[in-house]
C-alpha positions as CSV (number, residue, x, y, z in Angstrom):
1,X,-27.5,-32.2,7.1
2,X,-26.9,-31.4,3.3
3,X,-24.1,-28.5,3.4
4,X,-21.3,-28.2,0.4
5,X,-18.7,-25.6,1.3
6,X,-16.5,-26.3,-1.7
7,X,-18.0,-23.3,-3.5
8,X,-17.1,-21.0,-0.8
9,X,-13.7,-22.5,-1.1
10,X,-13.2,-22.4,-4.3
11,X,-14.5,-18.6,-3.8
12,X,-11.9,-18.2,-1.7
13,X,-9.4,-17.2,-3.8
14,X,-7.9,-21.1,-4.2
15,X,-6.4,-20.6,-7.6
16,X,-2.6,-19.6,-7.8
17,X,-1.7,-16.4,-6.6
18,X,1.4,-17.2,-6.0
19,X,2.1,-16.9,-10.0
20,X,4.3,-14.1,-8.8
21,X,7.3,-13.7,-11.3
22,X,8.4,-14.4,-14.8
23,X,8.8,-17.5,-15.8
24,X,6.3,-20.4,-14.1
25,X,6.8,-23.6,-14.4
26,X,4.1,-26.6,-15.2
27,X,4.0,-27.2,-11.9
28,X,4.0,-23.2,-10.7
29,X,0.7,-22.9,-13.4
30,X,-1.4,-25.9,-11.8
31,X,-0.8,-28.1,-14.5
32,X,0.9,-30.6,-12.4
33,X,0.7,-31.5,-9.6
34,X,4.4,-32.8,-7.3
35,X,3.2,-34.8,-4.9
36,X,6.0,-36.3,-2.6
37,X,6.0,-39.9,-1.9
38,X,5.3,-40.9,0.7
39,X,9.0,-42.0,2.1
40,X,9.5,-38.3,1.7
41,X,6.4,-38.0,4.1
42,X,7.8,-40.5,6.9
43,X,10.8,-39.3,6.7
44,X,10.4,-35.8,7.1
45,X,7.8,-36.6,10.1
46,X,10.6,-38.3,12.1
47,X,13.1,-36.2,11.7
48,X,11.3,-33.1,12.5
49,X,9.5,-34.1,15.6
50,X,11.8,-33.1,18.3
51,X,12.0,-29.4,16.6
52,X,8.0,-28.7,16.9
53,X,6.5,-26.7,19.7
54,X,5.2,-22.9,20.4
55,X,7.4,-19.7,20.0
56,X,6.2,-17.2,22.5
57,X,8.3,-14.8,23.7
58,X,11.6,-16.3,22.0
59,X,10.8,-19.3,24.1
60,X,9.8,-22.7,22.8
61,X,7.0,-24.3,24.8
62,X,5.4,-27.9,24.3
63,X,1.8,-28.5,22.5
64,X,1.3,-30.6,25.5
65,X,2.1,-27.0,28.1
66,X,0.4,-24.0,26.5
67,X,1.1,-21.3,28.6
68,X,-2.3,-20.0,30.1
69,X,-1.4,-16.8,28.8
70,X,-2.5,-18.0,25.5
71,X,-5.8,-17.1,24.3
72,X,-8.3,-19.2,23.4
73,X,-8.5,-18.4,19.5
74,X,-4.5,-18.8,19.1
75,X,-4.2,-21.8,21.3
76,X,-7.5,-23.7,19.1
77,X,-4.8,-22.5,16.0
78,X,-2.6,-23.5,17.7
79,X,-4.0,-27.1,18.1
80,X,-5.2,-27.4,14.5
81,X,-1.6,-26.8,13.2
82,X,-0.1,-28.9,15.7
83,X,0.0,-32.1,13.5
84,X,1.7,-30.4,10.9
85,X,4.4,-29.1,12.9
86,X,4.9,-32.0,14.5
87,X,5.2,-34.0,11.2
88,X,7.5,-31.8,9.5
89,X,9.5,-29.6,12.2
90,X,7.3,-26.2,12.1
91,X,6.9,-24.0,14.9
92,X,3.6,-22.0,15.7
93,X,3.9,-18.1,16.1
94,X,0.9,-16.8,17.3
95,X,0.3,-13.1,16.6
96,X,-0.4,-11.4,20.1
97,X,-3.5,-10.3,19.2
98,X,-4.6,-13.6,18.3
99,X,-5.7,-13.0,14.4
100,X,-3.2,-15.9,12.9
101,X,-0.8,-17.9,13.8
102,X,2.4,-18.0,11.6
103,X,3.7,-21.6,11.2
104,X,7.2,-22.2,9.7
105,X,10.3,-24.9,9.7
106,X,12.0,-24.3,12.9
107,X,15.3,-23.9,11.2
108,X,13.8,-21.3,8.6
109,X,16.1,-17.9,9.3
110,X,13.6,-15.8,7.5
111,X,10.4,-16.6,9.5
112,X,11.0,-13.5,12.3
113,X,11.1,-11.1,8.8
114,X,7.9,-12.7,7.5
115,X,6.2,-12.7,10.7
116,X,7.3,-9.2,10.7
117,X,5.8,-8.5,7.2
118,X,2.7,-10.4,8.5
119,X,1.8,-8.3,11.2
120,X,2.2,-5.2,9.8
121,X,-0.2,-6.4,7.1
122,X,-2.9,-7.7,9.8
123,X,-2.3,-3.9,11.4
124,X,-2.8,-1.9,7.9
125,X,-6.1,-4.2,7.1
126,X,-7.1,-3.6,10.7
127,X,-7.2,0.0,10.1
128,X,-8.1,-0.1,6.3
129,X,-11.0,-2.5,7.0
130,X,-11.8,-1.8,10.9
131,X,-14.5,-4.7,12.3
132,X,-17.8,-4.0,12.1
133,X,-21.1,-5.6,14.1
134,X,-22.5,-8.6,12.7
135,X,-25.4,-7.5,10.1
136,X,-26.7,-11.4,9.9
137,X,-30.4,-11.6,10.7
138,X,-32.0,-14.2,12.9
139,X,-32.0,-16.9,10.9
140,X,-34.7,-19.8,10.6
141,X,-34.3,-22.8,13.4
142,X,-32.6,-25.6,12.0
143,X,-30.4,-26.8,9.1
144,X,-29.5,-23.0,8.4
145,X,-27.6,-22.8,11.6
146,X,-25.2,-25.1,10.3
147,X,-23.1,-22.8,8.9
148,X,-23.0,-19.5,10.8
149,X,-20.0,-17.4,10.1
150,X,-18.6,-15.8,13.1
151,X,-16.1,-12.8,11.6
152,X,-13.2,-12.4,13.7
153,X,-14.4,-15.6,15.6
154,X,-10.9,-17.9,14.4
155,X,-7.4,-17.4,14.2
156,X,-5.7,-17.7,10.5
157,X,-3.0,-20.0,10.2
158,X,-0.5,-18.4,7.9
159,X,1.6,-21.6,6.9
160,X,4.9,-20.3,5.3
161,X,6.0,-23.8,3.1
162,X,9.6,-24.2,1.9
163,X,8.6,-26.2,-1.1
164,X,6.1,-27.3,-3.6
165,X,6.7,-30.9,-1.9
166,X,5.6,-29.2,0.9
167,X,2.8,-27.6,-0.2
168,X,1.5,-31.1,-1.4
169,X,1.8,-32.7,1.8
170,X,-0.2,-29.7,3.5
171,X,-2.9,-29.8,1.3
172,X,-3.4,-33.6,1.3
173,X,-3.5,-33.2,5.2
174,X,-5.9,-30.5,5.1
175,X,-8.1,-32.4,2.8
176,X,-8.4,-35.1,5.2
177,X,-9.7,-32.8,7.7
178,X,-11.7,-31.1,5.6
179,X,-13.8,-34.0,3.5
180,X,-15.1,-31.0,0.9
181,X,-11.6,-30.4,-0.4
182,X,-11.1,-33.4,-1.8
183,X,-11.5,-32.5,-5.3
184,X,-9.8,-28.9,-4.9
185,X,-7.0,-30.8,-3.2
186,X,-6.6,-33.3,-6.2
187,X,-6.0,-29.8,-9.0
188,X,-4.0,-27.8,-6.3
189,X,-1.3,-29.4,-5.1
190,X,1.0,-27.8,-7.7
191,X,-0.6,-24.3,-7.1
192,X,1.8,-21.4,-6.4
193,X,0.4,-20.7,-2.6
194,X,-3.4,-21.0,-1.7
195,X,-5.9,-19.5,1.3
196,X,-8.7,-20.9,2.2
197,X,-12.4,-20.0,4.0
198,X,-12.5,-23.6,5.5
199,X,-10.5,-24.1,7.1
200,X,-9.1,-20.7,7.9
201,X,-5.9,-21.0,6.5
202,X,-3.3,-19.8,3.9
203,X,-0.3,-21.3,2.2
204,X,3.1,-18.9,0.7
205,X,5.8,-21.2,-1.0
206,X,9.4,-19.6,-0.4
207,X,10.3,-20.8,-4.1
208,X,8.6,-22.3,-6.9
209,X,10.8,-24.1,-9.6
210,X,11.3,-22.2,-13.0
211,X,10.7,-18.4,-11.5
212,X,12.9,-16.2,-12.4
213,X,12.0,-13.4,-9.7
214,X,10.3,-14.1,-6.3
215,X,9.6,-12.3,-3.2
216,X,8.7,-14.5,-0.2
217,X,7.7,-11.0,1.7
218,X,5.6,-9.8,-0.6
219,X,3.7,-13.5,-0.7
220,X,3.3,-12.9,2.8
221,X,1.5,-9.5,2.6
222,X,-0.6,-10.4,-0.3
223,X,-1.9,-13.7,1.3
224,X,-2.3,-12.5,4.6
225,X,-4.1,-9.6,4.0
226,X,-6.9,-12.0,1.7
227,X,-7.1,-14.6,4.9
228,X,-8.1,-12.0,7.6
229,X,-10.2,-10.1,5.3
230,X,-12.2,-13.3,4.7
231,X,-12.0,-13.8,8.4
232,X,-13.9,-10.6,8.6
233,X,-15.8,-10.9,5.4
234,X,-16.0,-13.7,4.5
235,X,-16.0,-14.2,0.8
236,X,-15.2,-10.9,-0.8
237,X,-15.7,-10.1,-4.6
238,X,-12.8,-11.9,-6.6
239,X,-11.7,-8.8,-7.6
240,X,-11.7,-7.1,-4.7
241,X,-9.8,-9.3,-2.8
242,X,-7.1,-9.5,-5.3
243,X,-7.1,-5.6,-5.2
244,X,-6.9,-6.1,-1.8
245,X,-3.7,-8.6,-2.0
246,X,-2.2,-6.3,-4.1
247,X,-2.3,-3.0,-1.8
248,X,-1.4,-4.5,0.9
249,X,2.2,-5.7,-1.3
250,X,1.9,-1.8,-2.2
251,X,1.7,-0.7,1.2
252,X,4.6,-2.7,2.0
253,X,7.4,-1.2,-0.6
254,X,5.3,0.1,-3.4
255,X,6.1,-3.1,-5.7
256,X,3.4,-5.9,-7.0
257,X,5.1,-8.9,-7.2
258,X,1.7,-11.9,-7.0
259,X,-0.5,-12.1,-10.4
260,X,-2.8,-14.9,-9.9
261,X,-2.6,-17.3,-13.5
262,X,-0.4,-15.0,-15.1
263,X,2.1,-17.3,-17.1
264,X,4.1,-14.7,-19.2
265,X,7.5,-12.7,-19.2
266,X,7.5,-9.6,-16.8
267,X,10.4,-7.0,-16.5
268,X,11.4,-6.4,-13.8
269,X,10.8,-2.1,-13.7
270,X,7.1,-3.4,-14.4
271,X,6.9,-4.2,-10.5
272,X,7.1,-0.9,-9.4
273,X,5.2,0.7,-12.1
274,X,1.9,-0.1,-11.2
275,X,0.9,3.0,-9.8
276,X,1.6,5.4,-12.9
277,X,0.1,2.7,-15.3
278,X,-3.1,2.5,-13.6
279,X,-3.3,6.2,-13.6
280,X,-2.1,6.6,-17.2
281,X,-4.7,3.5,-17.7
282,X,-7.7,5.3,-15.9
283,X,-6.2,9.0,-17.2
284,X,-6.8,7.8,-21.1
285,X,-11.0,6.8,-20.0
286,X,-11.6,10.8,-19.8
287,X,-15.4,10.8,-19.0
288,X,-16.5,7.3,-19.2
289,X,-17.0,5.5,-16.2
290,X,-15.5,2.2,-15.0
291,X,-18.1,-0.1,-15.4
292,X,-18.7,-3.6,-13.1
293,X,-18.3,-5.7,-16.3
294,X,-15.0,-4.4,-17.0
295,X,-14.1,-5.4,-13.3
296,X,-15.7,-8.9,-13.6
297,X,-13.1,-10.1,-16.6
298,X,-10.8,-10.5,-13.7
299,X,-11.9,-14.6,-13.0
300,X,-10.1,-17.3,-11.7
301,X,-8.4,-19.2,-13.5
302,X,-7.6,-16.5,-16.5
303,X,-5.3,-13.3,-16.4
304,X,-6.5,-10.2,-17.7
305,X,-4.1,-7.0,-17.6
306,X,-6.6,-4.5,-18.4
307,X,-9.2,-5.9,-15.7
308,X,-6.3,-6.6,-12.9
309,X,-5.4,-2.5,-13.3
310,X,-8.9,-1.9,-12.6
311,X,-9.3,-3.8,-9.6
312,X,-6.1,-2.2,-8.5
313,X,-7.2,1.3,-9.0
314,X,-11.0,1.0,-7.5
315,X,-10.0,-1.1,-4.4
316,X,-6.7,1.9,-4.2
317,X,-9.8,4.4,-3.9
318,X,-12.1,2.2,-2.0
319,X,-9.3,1.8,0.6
320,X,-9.3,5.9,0.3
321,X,-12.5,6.7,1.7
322,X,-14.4,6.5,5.0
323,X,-13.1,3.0,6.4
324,X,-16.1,2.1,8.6
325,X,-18.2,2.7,5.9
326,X,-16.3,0.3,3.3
327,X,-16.4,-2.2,6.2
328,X,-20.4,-1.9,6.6
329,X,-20.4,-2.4,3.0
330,X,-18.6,-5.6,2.8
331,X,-20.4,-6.4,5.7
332,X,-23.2,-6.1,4.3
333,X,-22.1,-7.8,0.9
334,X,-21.1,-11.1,3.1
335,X,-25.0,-11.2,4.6
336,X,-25.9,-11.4,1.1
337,X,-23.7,-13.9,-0.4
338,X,-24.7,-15.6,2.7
339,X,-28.5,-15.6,2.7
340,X,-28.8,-16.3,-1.3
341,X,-26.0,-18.5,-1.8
342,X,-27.5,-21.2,-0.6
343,X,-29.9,-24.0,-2.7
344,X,-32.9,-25.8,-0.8
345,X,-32.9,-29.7,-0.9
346,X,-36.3,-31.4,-0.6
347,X,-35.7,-33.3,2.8
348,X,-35.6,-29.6,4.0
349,X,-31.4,-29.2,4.1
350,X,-29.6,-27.4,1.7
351,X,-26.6,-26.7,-0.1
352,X,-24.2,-24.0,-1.1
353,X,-24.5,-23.6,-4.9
354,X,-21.1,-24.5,-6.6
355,X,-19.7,-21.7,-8.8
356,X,-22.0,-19.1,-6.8
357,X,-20.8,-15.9,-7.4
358,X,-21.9,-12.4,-5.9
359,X,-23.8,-10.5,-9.1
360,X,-21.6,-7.8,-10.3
361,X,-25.3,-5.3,-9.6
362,X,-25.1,-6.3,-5.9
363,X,-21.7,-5.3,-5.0
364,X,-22.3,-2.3,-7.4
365,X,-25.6,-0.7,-5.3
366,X,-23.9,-1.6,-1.9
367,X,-20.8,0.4,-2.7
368,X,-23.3,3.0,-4.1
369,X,-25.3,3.1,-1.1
370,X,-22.4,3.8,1.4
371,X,-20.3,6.2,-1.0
372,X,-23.2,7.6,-3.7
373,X,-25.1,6.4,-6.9
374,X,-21.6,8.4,-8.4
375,X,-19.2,6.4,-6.9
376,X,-17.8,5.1,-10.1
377,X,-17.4,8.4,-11.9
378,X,-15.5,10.1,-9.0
379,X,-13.7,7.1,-8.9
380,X,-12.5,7.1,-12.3
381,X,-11.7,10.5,-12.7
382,X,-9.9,10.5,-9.2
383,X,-8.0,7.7,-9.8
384,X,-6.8,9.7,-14.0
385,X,-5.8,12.3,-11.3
386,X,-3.6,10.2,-9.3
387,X,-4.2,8.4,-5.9
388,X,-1.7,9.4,-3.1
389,X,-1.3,5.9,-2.3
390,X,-0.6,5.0,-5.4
C-alpha cells in the first residue's frame, strides 16, 4: 500500500488559526517551536493520572468501565484520547450525540462554558450544513479502498490545551500515532491551535504568550465548527472553511476574534466590525462580480484582508440559502477532491498528491450548479445590500 495523507492534512486547515489577537509572539506565528522537556512530560503524566476518567452525567467513570450507555463512536474517541488524559489529568466529555468529545484538564473551571460553546456550534453547523447521502461511487477493488471516507462515521476530539507546552506534547503524541505527521508535527508545535482530517482531531490553546486580546470561546467555536464540517466534508475549500470558522464565532456574539497568520496590531472595535466592513467592502464593487481568484489569495500561510472579507461575505450568503442544497454541493466537492487527488504509482498503489488543492473552476461550477450560473452576481450585490446575519 502507497497512501500519503499529509496533503489532506496539511489541507486541513493545520496552519495557525489561532493567530487570534494583536500582538503574536515568535512562538504564536510558528516560528518557533516550545517544546517541553521531557521532565516536564514525566512529571505532568504522574501527577495527573489519578484525575483522568469519563464525565457523563456530572459523574466520573473509569476508561477501564465505560458505561454501556456510551455509543460506539464516543467510546472509540473516547479510547483514542485516553492516553492523553491519563498522561496529563484530562477528562473526556462526550457530546450526547456522539459528534466529539471535549477533552480538558480536570481542574480547568472553564471547560463546562466551552463545552457549552461547543455544542451550540455542532447544533448551528448541524442545521447550516445538515448531512447529506454519501455521493462516492463504487470504487475500483483494491488499493483505492484504502482510504474511504466515512462522513459522520468518527467522533472529533476537541482537545482544549492550557498551554503552548501543552500543545507540544499533544502534537508529538499524535505524531506518533499518526506516522504521516511527522514533518507537520516538527513546524507546528508552536502553532496557535490546529485541527486535523487524520486523525479527527482539533487543538484551542487557552493563551498564547505575547497576545494582547484572546478569547478561549470564540477558539472553541471557530475550531469546532472546521472539525465537524471536515467530518462531514472532508476537506473543504481553504476559504470556505475559514469563512466557515468565522460564522460560526459570528453566530456566537457577533465578534471575529481567530485570523489565521495574521501577525499585526488589531483594535479592538475592529472585532465587531466585520459585518459593516464587508458590506461597505462588497457595497464599493457596484456591478462587478466577486471573482474565484479574488477568493483564492486567501492561502495558508499568508494573511490577506481584502480576500479574508470575501470569504466572510460569500460563505455569510452561502450559509443563507437552501441548506441541503449547500450540503449536496460540498458533498459533491469532497467526491471530487477525493477521486482526482490522488497520483498512480507503478506497482499499481497510489498516493495523495502533496499540495493538492481543489481548482478554484471546480468549486465555482458546483456552487453554480446547485444555486445558478449567477450565483456570484446575486451574491455580490446581496451581500453591498447587507446580509441579515451579518
Amino acid at each position: 500500500m502507497h497512501l500519503l495523507h499529509l496533503s489532506a492534512l496539511l489541507l486541513a486547515g493545520l496552519s495557525p488559526a489561532g493567530a487570534t489577537a494583536t500582538h503574536l509572539s515568535p512562538v504564536a506565528c510558528g516560528l518557533e517551536a516550545q517544546r517541553p522537556t521531557p521532565t516536564q512530560i514525566t512529571t505532568t503524566g504522574v501527577q495527573a493520572t489519578s484525575k483522568a476518567g469519563v464525565l457523563l452525567g456530572g459523574k466520573l467513570h473509569s476508561f477501564d468501565a465505560l458505561p454501556e450507555t456510551l455509543g460506539s463512536m464516543a467510546r472509540a474517541a473516547v479510547l483514542r484520547a485516553r492516553a492523553w488524559c491519563e498522561q496529563t489529568g484530562a477528562v473526556a466529555i462526550p457530546d450526547e450525540r456522539e459528534r466529539f468529545v471535549l477533552v480538558a484538564p480536570a481542574g480547568l473551571s472553564g471547560k463546562d462554558r466551552y463545552l457549552k460553546v461547543a455544542v451550540k456550534t455542532a447544533n448551528w453547523l448541524d442545521e447550516e450544513l445538515p448531512r447529506t447521502d454519501n455521493q462516492m461511487p463504487p470504487l475500483p477493488e483494491g488499493q483505492y479502498q484504502d482510504d474511504v471516507f466515512d462522513p459522520d462515521g468518527t467522533a472529533a476530539i476537541l482537545y482544549i490545551l492550557e498551554s503552548e507546552t501543552d500543545q507540544a506534547l499533544l502534537i508529538s503524541q499524535l505524531a506518533k500515532e499518526e506516522p504521516s505527521l511527522a514533518q507537520w508535527s516538527r513546524e507546528a508545535s508552536g502553532l496557535a491551535g490546529f485541527h486535523l482530517l487524520r486523525p479527527l482531531c482539533a487543538g484551542v490553546v487557552m493563551q498564547v504568550k505575547g497576545n494582547q486580546e484572546w478569547s478561549p470561546e470564540h477558539e472553541v467555536a471557530n475550531r469546532t465548527a472546521k472539525v465537524l464540517a471536515q467530518r462531514r466534508f472532508g476537506v473543504l475549500p481553504y476559504w470556505f472553511a475559514e469563512g466557515l470558522g468565522w460564522a460560526a464565532e459570528w453566530k456566537h456574539d457577533k465578534q471575529l476574534y481567530c485570523f489565521s497568520h495574521r501577525n499585526e496590531f488589531i483594535y479592538t472595535v475592529e472585532h465587531g466590525a466585520w459585518g459593516l466592513n464587508v458590506k461597505r467592502s462588497f457595497e464599493k464593487r457596484k456591478q462587478t462580480p466577486l471573482e474565484p481568484l479574488e477568493l483564492e489569495e486567501l492561502k495558508r500561510g499568508k494573511w490577506n484582508l481584502a480576500a479574508a472579507e470575501c470569504a466572510f461575505g460569500l460563505t455569510s450568503w452561502l450559509l443563507l440559502q437552501d441548506a441541503p442544497k449547500l450540503s449536496l454541493a460540498l458533498e459533491a466537492l469532497r467526491v471530487v477532491r477525493d477521486l482526482e487527488d490522488r497520483q498512480p504509482l507503478e506497482d499499481g498503489g497510489w498516493m495523495r498528491v502533496p499540495g493538492w488543492e481543489l481548482p478554484a473552476s471546480r468549486w465555482d461550477a458546483e456552487f453554480g450548479r446547485h444555486f445558478g450560473a449567477d450565483w456570484r452576481t446575486r451574491a455580490t450585490k446581496e451581500i453591498g445590500k447587507g446580509l441579515r446575519t451579518l
